[in-house]
Structure formats: C-alpha cells, structure tokens
N, C-alpha and C positions, 0 to 999 in steps of 0.2 A: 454670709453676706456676699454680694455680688461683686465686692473688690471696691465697693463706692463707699470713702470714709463720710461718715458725720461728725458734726464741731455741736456740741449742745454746752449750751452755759446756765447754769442754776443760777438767777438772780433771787431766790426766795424761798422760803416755804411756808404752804399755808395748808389748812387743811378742809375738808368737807364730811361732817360728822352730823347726828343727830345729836349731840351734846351743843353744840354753837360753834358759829364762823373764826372765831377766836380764838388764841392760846388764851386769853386770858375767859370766855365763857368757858370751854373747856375745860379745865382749870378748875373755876369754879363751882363746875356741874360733877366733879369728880371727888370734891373736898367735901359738899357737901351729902356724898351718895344719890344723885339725882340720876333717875334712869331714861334715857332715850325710845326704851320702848313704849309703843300705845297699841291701841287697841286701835284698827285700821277702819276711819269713817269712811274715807274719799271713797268715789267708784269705782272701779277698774280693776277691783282686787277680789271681785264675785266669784271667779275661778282659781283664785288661791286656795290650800287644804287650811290654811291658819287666818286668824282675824287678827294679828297680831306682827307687831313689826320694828322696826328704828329708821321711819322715816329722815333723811337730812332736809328740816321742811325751810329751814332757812335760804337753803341756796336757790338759785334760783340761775338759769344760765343764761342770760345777759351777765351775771357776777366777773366772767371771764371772758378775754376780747376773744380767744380763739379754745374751743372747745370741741374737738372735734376727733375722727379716729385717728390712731396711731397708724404711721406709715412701715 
C-alpha cells in the first residue's frame, strides 16, 4: 500500500447466492437438498461451452446502495 491507512466497519452480513437472498432461504434450500443450478434460458450465454449454470437470479443491483469496483 501506498502508506494511506483505511478505516472499514462491517455493519452486517449478507449474502448473494443462487440458493436465496436470505440465511433463512438459504437455510432452507440446503435442508431440503434444493440445487441452484439450471439449465441457462436467458440470452447472452450463446458463446458459453455449457448450458448450464447457478444463476443468483434474485438479486438484482438496485438491492445495494453502492455496488461498484473495489478501490
């Protein structure tokens, strides 16, 4: 590093999975053996080698006020 400290404070944790937005979907989708992969409808995935994936289709990013690169 360039000698410039950072001050970062964890207020939470959450997660973004193909299982759900929740510890408790999560949770859930784990107890009961529910799997997050599908088989890829959407478009955009014509030049992938596989049809196949673990979309997180829940999230969506308005979900977070600031989403953006790491500095």
């Amino acid at each position: 590093m360039s000698g410039i400290q950072r001050r970062v404070v964890i207020t939470g944790v959450g997660l973004i999975c193909p299982l759900g937005s929740s510890k408790q979907e999560l949770w859930g989708a784990l107890t009961t053996g529910r799997s997050g992969v599908c088989l890829l409808e959407e478009t955009g995935g014509d030049g992938l080698p596989v049809r196949f994936a673990a979309p997180a289709r829940q999230f969506r990013d308005d979900d977070v006020e600031c989403f953006g690169p790491l500095d």
